[in-house]
VMD Tcl script that builds the backbone (N, CA, C; Angstrom):
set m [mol new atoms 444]
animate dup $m
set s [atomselect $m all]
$s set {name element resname resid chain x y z} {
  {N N UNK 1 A -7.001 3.599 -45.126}
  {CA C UNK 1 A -7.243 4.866 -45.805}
  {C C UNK 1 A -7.700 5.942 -44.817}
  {N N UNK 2 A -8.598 5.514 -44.093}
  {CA C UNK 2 A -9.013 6.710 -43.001}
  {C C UNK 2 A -7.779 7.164 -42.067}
  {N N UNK 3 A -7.301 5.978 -41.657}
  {CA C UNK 3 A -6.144 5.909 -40.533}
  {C C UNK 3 A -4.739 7.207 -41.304}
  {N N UNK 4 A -4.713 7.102 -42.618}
  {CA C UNK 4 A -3.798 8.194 -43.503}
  {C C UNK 4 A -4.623 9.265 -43.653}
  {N N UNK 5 A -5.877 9.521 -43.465}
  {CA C UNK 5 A -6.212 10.784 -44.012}
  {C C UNK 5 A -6.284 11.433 -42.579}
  {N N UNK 6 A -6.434 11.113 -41.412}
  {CA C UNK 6 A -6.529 11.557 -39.623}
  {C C UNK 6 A -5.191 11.939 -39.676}
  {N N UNK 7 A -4.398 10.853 -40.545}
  {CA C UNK 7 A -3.042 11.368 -39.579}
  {C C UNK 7 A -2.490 12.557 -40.440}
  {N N UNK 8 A -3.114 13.112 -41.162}
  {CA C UNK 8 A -2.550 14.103 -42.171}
  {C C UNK 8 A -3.150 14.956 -41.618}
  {N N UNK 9 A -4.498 15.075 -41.417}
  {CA C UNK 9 A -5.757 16.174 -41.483}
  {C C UNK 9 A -5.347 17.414 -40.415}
  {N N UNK 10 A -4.507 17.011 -39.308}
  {CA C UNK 10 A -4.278 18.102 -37.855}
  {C C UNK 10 A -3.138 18.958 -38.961}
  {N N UNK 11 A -1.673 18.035 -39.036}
  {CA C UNK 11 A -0.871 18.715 -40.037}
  {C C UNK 11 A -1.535 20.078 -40.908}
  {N N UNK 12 A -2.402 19.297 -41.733}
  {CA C UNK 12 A -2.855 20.330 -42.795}
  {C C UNK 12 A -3.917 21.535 -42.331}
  {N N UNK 13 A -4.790 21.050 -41.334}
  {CA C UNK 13 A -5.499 22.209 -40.902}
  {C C UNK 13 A -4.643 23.108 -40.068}
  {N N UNK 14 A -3.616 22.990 -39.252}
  {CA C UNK 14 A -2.877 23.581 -38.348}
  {C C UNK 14 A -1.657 24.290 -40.192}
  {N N UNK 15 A -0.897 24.080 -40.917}
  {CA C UNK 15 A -0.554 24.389 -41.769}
  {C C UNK 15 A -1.411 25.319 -42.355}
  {N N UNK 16 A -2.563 25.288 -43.108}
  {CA C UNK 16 A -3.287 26.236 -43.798}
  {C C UNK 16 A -4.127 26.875 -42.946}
  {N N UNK 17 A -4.178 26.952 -41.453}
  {CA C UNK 17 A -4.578 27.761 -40.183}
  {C C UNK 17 A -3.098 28.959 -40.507}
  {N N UNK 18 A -1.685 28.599 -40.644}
  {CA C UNK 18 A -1.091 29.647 -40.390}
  {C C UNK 18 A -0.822 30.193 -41.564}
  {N N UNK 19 A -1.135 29.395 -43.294}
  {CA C UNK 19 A -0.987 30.292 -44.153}
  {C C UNK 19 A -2.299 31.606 -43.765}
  {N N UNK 20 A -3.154 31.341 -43.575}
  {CA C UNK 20 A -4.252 32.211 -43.645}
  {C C UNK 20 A -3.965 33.421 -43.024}
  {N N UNK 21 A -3.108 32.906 -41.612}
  {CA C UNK 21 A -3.244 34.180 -40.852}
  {C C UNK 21 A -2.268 35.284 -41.268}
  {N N UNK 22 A -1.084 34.309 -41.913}
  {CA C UNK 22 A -0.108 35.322 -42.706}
  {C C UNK 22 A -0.808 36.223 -44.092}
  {N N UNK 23 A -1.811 35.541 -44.014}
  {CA C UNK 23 A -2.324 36.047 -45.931}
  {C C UNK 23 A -3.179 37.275 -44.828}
  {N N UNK 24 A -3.909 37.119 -43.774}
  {CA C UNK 24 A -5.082 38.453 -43.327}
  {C C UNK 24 A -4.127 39.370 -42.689}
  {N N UNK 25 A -2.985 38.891 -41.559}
  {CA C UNK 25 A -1.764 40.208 -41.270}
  {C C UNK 25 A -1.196 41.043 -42.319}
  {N N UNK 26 A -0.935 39.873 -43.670}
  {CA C UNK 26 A -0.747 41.160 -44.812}
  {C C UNK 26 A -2.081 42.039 -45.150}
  {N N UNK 27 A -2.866 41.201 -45.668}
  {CA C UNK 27 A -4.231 41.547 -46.098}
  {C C UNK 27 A -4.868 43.064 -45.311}
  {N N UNK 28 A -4.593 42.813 -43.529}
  {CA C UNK 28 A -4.546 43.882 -42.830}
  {C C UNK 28 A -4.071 45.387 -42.805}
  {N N UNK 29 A -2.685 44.952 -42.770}
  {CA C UNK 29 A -1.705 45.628 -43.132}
  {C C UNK 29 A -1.887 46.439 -44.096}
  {N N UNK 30 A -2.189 46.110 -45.377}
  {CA C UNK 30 A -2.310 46.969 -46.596}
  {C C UNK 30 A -3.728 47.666 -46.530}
  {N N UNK 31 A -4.637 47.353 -45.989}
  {CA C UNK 31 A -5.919 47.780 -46.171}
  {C C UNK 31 A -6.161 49.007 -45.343}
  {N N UNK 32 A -5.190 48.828 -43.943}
  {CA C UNK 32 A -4.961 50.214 -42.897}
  {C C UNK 32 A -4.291 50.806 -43.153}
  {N N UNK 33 A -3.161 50.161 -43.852}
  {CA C UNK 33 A -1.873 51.551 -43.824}
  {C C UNK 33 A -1.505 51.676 -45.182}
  {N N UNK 34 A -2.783 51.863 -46.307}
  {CA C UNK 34 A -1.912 51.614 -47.761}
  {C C UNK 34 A -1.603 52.827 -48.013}
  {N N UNK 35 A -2.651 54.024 -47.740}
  {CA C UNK 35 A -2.779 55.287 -48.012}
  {C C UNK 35 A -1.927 55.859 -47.089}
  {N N UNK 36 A -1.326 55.777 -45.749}
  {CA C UNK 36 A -0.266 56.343 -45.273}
  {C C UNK 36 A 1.169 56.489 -45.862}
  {N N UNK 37 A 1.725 57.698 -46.021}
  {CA C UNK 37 A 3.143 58.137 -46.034}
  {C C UNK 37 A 3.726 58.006 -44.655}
  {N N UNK 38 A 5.143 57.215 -45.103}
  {CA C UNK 38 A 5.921 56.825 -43.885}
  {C C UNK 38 A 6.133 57.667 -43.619}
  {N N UNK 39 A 6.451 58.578 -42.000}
  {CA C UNK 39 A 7.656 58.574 -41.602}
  {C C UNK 39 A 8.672 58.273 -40.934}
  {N N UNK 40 A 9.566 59.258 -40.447}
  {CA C UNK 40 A 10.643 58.105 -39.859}
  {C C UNK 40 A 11.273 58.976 -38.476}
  {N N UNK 41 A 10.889 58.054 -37.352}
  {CA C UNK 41 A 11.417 58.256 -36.057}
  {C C UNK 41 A 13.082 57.601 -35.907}
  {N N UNK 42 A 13.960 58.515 -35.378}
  {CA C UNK 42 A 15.527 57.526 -34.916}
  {C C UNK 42 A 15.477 57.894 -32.889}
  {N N UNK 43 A 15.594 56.534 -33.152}
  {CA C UNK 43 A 15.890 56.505 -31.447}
  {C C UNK 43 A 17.337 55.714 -31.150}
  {N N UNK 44 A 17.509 55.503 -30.151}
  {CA C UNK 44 A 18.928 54.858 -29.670}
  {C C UNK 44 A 20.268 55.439 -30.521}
  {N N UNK 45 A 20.976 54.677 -30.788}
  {CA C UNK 45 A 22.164 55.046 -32.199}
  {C C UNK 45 A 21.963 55.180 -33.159}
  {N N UNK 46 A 21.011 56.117 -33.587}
  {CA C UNK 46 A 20.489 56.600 -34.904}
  {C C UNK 46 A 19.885 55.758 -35.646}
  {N N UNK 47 A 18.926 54.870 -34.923}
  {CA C UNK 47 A 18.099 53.838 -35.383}
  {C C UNK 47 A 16.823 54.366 -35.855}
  {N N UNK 48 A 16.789 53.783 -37.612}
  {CA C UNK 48 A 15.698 54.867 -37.969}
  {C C UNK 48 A 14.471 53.646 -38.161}
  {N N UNK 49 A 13.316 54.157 -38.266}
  {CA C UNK 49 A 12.225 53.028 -37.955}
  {C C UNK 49 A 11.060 53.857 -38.834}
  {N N UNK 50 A 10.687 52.976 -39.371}
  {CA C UNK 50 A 9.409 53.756 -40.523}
  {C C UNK 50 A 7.901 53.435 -39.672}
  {N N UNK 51 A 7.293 54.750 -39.781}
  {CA C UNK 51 A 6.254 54.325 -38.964}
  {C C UNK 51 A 5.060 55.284 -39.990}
  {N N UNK 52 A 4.121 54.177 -40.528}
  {CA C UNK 52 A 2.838 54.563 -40.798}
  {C C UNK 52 A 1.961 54.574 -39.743}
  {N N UNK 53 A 0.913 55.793 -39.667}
  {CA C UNK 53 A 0.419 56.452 -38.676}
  {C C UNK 53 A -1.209 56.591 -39.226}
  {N N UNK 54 A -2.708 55.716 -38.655}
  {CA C UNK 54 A -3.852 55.807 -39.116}
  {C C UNK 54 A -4.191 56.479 -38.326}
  {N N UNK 55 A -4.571 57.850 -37.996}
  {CA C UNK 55 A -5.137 59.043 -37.111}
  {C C UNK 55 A -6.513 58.548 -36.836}
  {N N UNK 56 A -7.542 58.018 -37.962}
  {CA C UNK 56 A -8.643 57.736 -37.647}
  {C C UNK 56 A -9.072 56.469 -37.037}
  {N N UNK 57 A -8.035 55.933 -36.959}
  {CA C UNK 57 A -8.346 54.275 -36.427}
  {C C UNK 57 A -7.312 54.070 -35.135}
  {N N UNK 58 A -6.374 55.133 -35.131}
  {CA C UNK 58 A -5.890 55.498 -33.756}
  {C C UNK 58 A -4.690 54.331 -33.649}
  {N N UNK 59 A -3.775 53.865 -34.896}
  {CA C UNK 59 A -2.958 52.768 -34.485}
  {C C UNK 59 A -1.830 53.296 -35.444}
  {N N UNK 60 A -0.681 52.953 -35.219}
  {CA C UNK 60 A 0.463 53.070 -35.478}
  {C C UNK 60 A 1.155 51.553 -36.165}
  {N N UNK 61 A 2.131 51.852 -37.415}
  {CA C UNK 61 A 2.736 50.580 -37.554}
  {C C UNK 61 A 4.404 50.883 -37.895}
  {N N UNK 62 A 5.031 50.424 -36.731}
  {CA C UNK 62 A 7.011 50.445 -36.527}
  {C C UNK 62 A 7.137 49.430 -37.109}
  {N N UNK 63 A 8.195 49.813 -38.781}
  {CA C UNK 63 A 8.979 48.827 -39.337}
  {C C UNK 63 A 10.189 48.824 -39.041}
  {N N UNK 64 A 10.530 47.746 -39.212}
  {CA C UNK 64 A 12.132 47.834 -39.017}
  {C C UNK 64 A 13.024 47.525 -40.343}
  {N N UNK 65 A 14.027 47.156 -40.284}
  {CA C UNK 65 A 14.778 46.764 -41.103}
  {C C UNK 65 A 15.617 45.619 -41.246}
  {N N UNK 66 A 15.825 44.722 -42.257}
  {CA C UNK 66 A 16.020 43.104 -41.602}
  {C C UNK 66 A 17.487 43.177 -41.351}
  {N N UNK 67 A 18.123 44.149 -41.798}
  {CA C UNK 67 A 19.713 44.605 -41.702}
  {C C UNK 67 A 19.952 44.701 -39.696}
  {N N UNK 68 A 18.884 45.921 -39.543}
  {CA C UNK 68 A 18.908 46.123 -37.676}
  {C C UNK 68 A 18.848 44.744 -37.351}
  {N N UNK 69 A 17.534 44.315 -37.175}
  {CA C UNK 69 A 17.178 43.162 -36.449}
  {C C UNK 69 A 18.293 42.421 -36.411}
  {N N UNK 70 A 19.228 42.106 -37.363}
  {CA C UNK 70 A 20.497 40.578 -37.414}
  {C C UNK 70 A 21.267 41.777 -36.781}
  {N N UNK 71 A 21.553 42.334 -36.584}
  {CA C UNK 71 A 23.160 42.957 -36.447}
  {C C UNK 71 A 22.593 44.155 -35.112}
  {N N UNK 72 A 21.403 44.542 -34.932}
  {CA C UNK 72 A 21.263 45.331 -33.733}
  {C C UNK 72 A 21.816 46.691 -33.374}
  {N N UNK 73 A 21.678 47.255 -32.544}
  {CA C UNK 73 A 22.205 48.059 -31.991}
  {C C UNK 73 A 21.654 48.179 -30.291}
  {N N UNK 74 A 22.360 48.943 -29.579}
  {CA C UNK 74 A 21.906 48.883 -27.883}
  {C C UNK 74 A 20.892 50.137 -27.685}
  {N N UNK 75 A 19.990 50.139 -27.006}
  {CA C UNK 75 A 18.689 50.905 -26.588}
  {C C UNK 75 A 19.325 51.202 -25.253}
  {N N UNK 76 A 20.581 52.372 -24.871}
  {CA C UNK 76 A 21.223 52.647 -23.635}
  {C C UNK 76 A 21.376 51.113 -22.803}
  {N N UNK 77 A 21.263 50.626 -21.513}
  {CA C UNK 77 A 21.835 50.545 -20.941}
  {C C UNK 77 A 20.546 48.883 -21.234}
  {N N UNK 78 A 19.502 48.987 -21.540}
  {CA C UNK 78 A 18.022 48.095 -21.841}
  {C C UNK 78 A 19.116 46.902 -22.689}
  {N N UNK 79 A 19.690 47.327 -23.702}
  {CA C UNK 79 A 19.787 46.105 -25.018}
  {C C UNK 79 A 21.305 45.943 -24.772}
  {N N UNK 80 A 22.215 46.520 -24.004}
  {CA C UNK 80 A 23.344 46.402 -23.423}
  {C C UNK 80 A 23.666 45.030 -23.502}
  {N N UNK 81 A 24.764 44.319 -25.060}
  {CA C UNK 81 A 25.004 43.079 -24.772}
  {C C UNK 81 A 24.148 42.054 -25.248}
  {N N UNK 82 A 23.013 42.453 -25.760}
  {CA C UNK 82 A 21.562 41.569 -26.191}
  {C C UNK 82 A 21.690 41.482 -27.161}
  {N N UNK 83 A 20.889 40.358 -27.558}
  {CA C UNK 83 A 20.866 40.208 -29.036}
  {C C UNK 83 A 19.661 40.994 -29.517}
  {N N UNK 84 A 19.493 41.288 -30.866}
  {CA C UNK 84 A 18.465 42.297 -31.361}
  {C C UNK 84 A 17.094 41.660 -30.802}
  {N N UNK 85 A 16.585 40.436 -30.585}
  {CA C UNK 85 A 15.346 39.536 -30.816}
  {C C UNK 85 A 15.018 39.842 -29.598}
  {N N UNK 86 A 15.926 39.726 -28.617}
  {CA C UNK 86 A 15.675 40.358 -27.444}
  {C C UNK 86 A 15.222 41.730 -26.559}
  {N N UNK 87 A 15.948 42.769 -27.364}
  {CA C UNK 87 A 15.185 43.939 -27.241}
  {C C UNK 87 A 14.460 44.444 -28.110}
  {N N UNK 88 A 13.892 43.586 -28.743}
  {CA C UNK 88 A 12.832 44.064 -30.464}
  {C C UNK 88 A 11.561 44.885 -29.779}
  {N N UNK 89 A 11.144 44.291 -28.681}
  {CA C UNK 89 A 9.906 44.590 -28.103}
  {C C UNK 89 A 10.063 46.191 -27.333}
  {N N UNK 90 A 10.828 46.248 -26.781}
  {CA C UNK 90 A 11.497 47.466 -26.290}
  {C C UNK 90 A 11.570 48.562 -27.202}
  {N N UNK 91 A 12.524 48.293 -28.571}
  {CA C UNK 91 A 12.945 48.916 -29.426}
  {C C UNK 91 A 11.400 49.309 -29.878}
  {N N UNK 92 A 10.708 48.862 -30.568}
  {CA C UNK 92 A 9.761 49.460 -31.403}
  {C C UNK 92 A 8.744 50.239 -30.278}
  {N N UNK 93 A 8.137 49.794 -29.381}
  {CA C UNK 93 A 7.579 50.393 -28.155}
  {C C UNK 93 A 8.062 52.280 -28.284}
  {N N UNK 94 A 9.623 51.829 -28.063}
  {CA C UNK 94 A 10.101 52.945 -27.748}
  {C C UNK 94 A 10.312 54.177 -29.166}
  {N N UNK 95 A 9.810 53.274 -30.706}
  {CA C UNK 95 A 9.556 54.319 -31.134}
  {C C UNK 95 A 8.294 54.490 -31.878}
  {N N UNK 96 A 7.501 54.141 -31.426}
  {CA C UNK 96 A 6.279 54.383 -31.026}
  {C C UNK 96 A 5.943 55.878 -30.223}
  {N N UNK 97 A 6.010 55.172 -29.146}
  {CA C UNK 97 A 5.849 56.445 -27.979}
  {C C UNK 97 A 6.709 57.508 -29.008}
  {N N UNK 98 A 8.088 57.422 -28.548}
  {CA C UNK 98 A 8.707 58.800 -29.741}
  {C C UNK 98 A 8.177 59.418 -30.651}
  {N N UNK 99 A 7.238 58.865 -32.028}
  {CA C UNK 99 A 6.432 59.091 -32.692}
  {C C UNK 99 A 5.230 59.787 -32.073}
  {N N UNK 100 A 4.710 59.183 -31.382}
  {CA C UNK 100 A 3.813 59.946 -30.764}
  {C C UNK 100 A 4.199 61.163 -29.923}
  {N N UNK 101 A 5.025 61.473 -29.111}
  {CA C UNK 101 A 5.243 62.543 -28.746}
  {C C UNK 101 A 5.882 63.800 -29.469}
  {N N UNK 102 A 6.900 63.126 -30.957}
  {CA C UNK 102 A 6.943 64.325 -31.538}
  {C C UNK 102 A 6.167 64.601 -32.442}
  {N N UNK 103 A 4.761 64.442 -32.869}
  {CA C UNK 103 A 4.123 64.683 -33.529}
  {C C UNK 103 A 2.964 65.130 -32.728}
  {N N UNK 104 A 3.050 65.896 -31.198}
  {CA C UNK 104 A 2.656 66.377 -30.419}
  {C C UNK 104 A 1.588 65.553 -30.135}
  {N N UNK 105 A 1.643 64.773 -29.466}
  {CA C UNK 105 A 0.410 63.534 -28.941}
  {C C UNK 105 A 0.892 62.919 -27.432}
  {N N UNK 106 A 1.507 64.120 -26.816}
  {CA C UNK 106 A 2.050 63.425 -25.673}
  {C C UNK 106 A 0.999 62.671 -24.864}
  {N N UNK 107 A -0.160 62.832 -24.481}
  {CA C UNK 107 A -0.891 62.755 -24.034}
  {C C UNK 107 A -2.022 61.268 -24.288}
  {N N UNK 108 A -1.415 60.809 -25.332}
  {CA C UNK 108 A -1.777 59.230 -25.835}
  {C C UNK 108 A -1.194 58.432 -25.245}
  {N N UNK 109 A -1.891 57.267 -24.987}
  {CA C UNK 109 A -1.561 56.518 -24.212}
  {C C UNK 109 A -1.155 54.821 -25.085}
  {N N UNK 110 A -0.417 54.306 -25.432}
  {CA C UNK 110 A -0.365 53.382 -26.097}
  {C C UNK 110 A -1.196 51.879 -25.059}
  {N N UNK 111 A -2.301 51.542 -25.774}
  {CA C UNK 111 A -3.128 50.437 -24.910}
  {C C UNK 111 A -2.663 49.276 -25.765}
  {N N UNK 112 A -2.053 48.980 -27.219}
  {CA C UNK 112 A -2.155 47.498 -27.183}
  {C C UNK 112 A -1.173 47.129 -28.395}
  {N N UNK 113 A -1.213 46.401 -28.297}
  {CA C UNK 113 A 0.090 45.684 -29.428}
  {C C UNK 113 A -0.062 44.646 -30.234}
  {N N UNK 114 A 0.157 44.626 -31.546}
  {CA C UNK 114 A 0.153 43.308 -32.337}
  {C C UNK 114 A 1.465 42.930 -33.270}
  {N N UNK 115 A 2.485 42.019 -32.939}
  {CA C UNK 115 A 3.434 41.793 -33.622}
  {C C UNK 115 A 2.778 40.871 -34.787}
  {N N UNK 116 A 3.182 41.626 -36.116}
  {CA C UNK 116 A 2.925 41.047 -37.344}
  {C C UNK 116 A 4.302 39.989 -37.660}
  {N N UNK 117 A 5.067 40.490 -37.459}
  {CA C UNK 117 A 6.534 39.436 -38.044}
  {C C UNK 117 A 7.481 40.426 -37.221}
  {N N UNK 118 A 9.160 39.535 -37.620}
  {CA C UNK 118 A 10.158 40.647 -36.828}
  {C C UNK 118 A 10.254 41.784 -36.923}
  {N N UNK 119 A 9.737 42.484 -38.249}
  {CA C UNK 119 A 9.938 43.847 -38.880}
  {C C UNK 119 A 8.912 44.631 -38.776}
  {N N UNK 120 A 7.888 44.181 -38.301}
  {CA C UNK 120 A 6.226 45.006 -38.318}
  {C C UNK 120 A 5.658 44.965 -37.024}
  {N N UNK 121 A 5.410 45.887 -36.040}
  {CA C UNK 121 A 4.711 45.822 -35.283}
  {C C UNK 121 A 3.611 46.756 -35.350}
  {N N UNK 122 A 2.655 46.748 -34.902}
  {CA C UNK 122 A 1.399 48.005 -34.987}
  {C C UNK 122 A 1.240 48.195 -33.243}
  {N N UNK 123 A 1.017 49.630 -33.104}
  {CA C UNK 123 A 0.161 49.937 -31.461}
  {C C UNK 123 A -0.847 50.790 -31.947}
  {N N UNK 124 A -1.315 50.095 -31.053}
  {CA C UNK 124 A -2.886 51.265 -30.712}
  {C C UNK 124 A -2.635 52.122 -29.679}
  {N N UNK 125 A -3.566 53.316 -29.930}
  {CA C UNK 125 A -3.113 54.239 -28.768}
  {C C UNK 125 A -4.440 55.130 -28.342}
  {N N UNK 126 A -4.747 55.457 -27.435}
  {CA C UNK 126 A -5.806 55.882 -27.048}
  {C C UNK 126 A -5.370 57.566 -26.906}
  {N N UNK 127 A -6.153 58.880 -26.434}
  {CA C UNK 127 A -5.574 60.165 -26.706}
  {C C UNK 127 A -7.641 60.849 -26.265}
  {N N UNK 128 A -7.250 61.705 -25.797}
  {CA C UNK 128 A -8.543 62.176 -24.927}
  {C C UNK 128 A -8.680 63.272 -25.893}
  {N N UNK 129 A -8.415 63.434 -26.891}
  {CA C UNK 129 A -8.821 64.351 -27.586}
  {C C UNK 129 A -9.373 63.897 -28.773}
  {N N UNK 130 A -10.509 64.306 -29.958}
  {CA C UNK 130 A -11.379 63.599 -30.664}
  {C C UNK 130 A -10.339 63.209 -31.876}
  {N N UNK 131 A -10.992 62.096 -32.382}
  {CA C UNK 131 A -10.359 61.600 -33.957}
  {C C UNK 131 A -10.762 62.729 -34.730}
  {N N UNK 132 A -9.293 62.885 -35.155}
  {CA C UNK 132 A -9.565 63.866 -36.543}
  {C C UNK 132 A -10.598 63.459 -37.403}
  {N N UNK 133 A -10.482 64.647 -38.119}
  {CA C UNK 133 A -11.408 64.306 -39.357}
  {C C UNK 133 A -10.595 63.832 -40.738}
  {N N UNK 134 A -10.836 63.397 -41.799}
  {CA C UNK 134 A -10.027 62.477 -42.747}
  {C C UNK 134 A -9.964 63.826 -43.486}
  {N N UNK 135 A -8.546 64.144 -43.828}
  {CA C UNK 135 A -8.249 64.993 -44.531}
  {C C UNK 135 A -7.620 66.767 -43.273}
  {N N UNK 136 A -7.539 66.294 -42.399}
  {CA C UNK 136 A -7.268 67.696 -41.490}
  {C C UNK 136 A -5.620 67.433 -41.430}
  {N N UNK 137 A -5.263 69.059 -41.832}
  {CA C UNK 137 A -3.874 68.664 -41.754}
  {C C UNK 137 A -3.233 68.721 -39.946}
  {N N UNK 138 A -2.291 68.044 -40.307}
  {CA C UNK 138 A -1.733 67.449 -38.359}
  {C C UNK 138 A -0.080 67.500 -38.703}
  {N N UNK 139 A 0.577 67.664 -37.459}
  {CA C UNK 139 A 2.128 67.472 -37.559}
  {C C UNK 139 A 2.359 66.894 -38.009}
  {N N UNK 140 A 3.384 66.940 -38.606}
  {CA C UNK 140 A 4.246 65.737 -39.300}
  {C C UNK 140 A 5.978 66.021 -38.900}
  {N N UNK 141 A 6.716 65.170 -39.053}
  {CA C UNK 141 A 7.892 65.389 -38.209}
  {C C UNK 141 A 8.825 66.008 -39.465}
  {N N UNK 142 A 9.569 66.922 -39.100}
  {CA C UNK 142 A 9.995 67.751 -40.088}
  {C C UNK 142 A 11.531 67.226 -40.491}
  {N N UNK 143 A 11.923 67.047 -41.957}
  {CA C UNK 143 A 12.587 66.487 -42.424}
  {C C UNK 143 A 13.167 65.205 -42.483}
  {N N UNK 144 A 11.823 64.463 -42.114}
  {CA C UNK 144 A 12.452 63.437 -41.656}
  {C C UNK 144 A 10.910 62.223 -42.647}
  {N N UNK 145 A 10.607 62.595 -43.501}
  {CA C UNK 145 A 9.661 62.067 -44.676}
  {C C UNK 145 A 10.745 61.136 -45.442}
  {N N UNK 146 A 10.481 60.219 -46.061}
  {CA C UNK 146 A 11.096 59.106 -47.017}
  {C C UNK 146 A 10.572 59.498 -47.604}
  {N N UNK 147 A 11.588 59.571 -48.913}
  {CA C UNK 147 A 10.879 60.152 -50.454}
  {C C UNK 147 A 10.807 58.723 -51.086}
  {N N UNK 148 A 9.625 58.820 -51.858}
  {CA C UNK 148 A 9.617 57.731 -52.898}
  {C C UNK 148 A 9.261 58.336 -54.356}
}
mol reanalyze $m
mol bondsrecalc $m
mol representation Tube
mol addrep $m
């Protein structure tokens, strides 16, 4: 009886170790970015990427779409030939930064990264100028809002 419950116990703690972390990346997810309106950066071949933006917590989150990811497109000369999984890291990076620079933030520096799943990444970004205040209106990229 002991000898069956050891040999189960790694299984199940390593198993409900990764439901958890999937239940707090969502859990995360919604708690930072529930109140954000997407918008939407296109980089490469008119690759459009939804990006909720927390001004006060200074992090960014690039979705993708599960359609891109299987079927891809090339990031110039970077994803040339690649499969999407391969330049995923590239791709969202790069619209990131984009986001940030057209919403006049050239000057931020992206310090860190957390891949949630294939479709979600978040960056943090650092910027020498103070955190807004909650409620100050700031750029937003023009015509380019998802209506819901």
């Amino acid at each position: 009886m002991a000898t069956t419950v050891r040999r189960f116990a790694l299984p199940l703690v390593l198993g409900g170790s990764l439901a958890l972390s999937g239940c707090t990346g969502f859990g995360y997810i919604s708690q930072t970015y529930v109140s954000q309106v997407p918008q939407v950066v296109t980089i490469g071949c008119n690759e459009p990427y939804e990006i909720y933006d927390n001004r006060q917590r200074r992090r960014v989150l690039v979705v993708s779409n599960a359609l891109r990811e299987v079927t891809g497109c090339d990031v110039g000369q970077l994803g040339a030939g690649r499969p999407p999984a391969e330049t995923r890291a590239a791709r969202f990076r790069t619209a990131a930064r984009t986001y940030l620079d057209e919403t006049v933030r050239e000057d931020c520096k992206i310090t860190g990264e957390t891949v949630f799943s294939d479709l979600q990444t978040e960056f943090a970004y650092a910027c020498d100028a103070p955190v807004e205040k909650r409620g100050t209106v700031v750029p937003r990229l023009p015509g380019r809002r998802i209506q819901r």
